[in-house]
N, C-alpha and C positions, 0 to 999 in steps of 0.2 A: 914764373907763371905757375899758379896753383893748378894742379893737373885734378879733375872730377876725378873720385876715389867710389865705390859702390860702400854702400855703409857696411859697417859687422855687423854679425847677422844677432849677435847681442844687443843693438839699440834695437835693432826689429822686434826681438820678441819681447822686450821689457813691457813697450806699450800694449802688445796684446793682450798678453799675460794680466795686465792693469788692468786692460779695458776689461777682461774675462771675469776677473776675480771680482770686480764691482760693477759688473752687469745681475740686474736682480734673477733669481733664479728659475727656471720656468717649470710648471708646475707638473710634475708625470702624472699621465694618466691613470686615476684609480679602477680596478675593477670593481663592478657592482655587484651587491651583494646578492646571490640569488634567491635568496629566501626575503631577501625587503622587497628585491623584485616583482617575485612571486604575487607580495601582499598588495603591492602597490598595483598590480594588474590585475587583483581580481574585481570580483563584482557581484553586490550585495541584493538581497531579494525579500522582499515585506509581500506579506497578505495579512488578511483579517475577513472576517465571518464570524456575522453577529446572526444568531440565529433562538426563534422565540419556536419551544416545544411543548405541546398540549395532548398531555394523554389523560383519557377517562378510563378506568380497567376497575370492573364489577369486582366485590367484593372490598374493594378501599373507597371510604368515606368520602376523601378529598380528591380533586383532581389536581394534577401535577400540573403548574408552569412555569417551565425553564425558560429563564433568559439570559444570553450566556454571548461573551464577544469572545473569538478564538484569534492571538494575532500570531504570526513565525515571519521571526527576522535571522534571516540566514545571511554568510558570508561566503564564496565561493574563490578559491586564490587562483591565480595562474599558473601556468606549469614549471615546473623546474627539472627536465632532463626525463619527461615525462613522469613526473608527482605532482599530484595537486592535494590540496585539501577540503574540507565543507565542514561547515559549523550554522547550527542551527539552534534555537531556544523559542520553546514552543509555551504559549500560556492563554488558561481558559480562566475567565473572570465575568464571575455574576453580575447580571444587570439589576439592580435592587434584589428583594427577598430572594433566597433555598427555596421554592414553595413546592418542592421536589427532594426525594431519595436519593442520594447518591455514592459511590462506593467510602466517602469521604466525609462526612458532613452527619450522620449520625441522624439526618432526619427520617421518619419510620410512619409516619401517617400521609406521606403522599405516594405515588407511586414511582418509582424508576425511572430514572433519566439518568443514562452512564456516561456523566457527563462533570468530574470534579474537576473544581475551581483551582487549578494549581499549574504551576511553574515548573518546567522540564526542559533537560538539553534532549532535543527531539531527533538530532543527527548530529554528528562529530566523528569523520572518517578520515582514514587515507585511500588518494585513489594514486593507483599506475596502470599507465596507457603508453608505456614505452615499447611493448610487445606490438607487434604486427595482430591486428585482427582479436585482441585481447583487452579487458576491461577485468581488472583487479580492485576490490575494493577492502579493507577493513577496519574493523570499529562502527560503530552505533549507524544503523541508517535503513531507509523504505527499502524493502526487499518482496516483490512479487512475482506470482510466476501465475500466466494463462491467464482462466475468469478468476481468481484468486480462491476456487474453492478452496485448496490447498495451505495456499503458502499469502497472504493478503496483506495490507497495510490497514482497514476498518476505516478508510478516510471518511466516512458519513461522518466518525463520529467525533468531537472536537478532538479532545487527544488522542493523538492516531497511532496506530502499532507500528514500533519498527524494533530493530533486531540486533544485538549485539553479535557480531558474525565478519568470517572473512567469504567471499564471495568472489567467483570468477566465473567471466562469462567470454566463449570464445567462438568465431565466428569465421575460421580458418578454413573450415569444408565448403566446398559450393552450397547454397540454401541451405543451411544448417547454422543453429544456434544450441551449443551446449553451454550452459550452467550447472555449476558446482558447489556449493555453499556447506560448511560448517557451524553452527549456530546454538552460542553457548548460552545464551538468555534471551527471552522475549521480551518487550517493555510494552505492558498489554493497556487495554486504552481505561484502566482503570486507576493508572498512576501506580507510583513508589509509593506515595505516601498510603494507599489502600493494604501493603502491609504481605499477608500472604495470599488474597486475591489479586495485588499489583503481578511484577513483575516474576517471569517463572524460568529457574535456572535449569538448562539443558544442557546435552550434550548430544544434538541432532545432525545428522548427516542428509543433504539434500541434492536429488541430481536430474537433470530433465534435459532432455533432446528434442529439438523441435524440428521439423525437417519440412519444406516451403514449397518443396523442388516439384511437386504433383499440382496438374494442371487443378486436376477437383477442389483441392485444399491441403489444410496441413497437418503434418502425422507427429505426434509426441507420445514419446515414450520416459517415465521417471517412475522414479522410486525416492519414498522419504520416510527415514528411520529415524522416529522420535524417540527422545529417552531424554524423559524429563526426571530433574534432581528431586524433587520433594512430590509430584503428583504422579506418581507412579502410573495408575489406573489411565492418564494420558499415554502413555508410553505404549504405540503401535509400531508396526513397519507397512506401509502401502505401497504397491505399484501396478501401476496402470499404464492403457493405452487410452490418447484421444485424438478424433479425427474430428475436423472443423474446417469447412468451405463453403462454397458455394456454388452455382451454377446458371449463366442467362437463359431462360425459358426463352425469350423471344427479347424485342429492344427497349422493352420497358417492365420487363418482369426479367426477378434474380431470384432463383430458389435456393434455401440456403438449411444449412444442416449441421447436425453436430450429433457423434458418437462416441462414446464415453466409457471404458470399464475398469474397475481396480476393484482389488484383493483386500481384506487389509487383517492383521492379526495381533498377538499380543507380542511385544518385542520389551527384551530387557527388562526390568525388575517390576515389571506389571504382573499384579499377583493373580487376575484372571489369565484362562486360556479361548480363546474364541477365534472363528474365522469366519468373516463376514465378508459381505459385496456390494459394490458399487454399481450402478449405471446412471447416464442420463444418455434419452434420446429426444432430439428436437428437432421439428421441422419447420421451415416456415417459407414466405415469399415476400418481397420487397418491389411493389408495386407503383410506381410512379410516385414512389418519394412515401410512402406508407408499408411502415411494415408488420405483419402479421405474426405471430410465432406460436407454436401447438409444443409441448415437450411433457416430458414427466424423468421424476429424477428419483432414484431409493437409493437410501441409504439403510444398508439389511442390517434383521437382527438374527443373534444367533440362539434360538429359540426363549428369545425374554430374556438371556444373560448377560447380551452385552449387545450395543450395535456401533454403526460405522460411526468414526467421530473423526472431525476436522476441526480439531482447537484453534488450529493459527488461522483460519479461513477470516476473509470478510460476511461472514456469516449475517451480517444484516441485507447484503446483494442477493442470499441464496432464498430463504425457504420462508418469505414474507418481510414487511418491512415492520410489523408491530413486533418483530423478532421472538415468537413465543417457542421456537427452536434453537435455539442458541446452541443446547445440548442436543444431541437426537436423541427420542427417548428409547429405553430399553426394548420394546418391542419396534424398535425403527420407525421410518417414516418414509411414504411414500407420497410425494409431490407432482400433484397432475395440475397442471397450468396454461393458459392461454394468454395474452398480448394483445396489444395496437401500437402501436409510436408511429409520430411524423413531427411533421411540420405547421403552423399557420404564420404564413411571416416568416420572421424571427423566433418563434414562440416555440421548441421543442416541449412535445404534448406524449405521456404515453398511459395507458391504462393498464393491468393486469389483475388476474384471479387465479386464486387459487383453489382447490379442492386436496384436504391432506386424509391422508390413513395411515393404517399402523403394515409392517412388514406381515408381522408375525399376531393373532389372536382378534384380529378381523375389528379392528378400534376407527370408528370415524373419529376425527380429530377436528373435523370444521373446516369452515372455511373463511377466505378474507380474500377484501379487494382491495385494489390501491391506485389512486390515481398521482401523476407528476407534471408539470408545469414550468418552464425554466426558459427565462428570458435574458438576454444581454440586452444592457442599457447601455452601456459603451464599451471602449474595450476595457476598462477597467472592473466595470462593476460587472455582477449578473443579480436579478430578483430571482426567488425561487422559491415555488409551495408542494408540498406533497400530504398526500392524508392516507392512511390504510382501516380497517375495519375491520376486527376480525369475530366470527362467531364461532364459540366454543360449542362442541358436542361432549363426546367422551375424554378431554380435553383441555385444560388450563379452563379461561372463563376469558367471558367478552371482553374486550378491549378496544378502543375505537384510540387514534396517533394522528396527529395533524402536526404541520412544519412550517414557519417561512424562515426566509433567511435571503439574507445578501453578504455576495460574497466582494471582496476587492481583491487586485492581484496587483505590483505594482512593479 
């Protein structure tokens, strides 16, 4: 009788072994790469504004009409261990004729419209947001602070300002926002190709505190030390304080207010010496959906030498919209102004005038009015018209600005 034997434990493994070795092999898991990640999750952003410009200004034969489509296709990436990036390519392109001046284009018998036809990387940054309560940015990109008297982006205008700069903004204090910025070159909405009215190389230091924390409104304190490489005569240092809030009169009035002061002087290889001042005071009330506003704003001169100047400002929001201030002039400017905006509909409507004068040697400078108009048609479109007027006294010379335009966002 054959007696059951347990096999060697060598027939058992042979077959596994067999079966292991020509079993197909299963595939390890790859890690992803986080920077394909990154690209693969972010997320792209188109607009366009096509917008048709009509200025008449005495003294030039022809009137100026710009027609001009602005489009910016940007890419935005997702994070990677909190890094992200942004990329943007911004381009303005005539609608038929130049029939217009512009920094680019060498045409000379119409009048201005700061508005060339050209192709620019408009932002290309790195961001980190791996700090607690902290926004780090650097490389090319829109950089604003407040009403933009200061520090703007000029978005009226097609090619828009932004800033080659590192930039940090922290938000670690209760009601408080500080920003800190560095900023080596402006890219001015004149374009690269405009030469040495384009872009203007700095070495600018910027810094502003906003504090939220008061029931009235809110209190900023900054200081910005410009020191421009080749425009010396730009090169100031300002600081100021502004207070901006408001207040309910009762449940359908909100009175509202703004106080405003800085210094400003000649800082770094700026071959004048001068010390000038800033204010603006406004008051106004917001009335069942209607709001009113009263203010006057100077920017001093220091007696005809020199007066306050705000290069980086969005200077077309400040001191009329047919922009005949761009520079302040040497005897300064003093801006008294009045307002309406609301509503009809859909239809945000506002009007304004202005009345200007000089700081220093008693100069009426005129005045000008300007009405706006700006409709949403869906969410993607808006129509939009504006016209200003202005009359020259002791003063540049008349010029009357008209706008439409539509914008898409996508």
């Amino acid at each position: 009788m054959i007696k059951n034997r347990k096999p060697h434990l060598a027939t058992v493994r042979m077959p596994l072994v067999l079966a292991l070795a020509t079993a197909p092999l299963a595939a390890a898991p790859v890690a992803a790469d986080p920077v394909t990640e990154a690209i693969k999750n972010g997320e792209a952003s188109l607009s366009a504004r096509y917008r048709y410009e009509f200025v008449d200004q005495a003294t030039i034969p022809n009137d100026a009409h710009a027609s001009t489509l602005k489009t910016k296709l940007g890419y935005r990436t997702g994070k990677v261990s909190g890094f992200s990036g942004f990329l943007e390519a911004e381009s303005v392109t005539a609608i038929g004729s130049e029939n217009f001046a512009s920094p680019t284009n060498n045409v000379t018998n119409h009048p201005v419209v700061a508005d060339p036809t050209e192709t620019e990387i408009n932002q290309a940054y790195l961001r980190y947001q791996g700090l607690a309560d902290t926004d780090i940015k650097y490389g090319r990109q829109l950089f604003t602070l407040d009403n933009h008297r200061f520090v703007g982006h000029v978005g009226w205008r097609q090619n828009e300002q932004t800033y080659d700069a590192a930039t940090v903004v922290n938000q670690s204090l209760a009601d408080t926002t500080l920003t800190a910025g560095y900023i080596h070159n402006v890219n001015r909405i004149f374009s690269e190709a405009a030469g040495a009215a384009g872009d203007h190389g700095m070495q600018s230091g910027i810094f502003n505190a906003r504090y939220d924390g008061l029931s009235a409104g809110s209190l900023t304190a900054y200081s910005y030390l410009l020191d421009y490489d080749s425009v010396d005569t730009n090169s100031t240092s300002s600081y100021g304080l502004r207070f901006t809030g408001g207040t309910d009169l009762s449940d359908n009035v909100r009175g509202l207010y703004t106080l405003e002061y800085a210094q400003q002087s000649d800082y770094a290889d700026n071959p004048n010496s001068f010390d000038v001042d800033y204010y603006r005071v406004e008051g106004g009330a917001s009335v069942s959906g209607v709001t009113l506003k009263l203010g006057q704003e100077m920017l001093g001169s220091d007696d005809g030498n020199a007066a306050f100047q705000t290069p980086l400002a969005t200077l077309h929001a400040m001191n009329g919209w047919t922009d005949k201030f761009l520079g302040t002039p040497a005897n300064g400017l003093v801006d008294t102004y009045a307002s309406i905006g609301g509503k009809a509909g859909d239809i945000k409507l506002m009007a304004i005038h202005h009345q200007f004068e000089s700081d220093t040697a008693n100069q009426d400078y005129g005045t000008e009015t300007g009405v706006l108009a700006t409709k949403p048609l869906n969410e993607t479109y808006t129509l939009g018209f504006k016209a200003a007027s202005y009359s020259a006294d002791d003063f540049s010379v008349d010029t009357d600005k008209a706008w439409l335009w539509v914008q898409a966002s996508f």
